[in-house]
C-alpha positions, 0 to 999 in steps of 0.5 A: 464547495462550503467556505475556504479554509485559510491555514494558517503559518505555524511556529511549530509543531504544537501549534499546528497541532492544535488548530488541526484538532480543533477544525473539522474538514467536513465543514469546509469540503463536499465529496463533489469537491474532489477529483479522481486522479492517478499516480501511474508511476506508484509501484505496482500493489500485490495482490492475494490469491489461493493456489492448490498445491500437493502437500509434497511440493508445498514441502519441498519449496520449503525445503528448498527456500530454507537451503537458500535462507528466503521466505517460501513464497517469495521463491514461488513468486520468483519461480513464476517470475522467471517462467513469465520472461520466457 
């Protein structure tokens, strides 16, 4: 660890401000000064994946999300949610 840094109490906002702008934090902490953690209660993150389909059902969820005013791939995402609690 470099030196301790001592914020400051702050009357407002501007103030604050300014003394952020001025400091650089690199000056007083090393990447060894930091520990991993986890939040396991955080929601769980989406993640982007490719998915072949024929042109003809592509359409047809199309269709069908536009008769039920929902985005297309959160229909498919709940098709496949409802087929996983089998």
């Amino acid at each position: 660890m470099k030196k301790m840094l001592k914020i400051p109490k702050f009357k407002n906002e501007n103030e604050e401000r300014e003394f952020w702008s001025k400091i650089s934090l690199a000056d007083y902490f090393e990447a060894s000064d930091f520990e991993k953690i986890s939040f396991p209660n955080l929601k769980p993150t989406s993640e982007s994946i490719s998915i072949r389909l024929p042109k003809f059902m592509l359409h047809r969820l199309k269709e069908k999300a536009n008769e039920i005013n929902v985005p297309y791939q959160s229909l498919i995402k709940s098709f496949i949610k409802a087929g996983l609690m089998l």
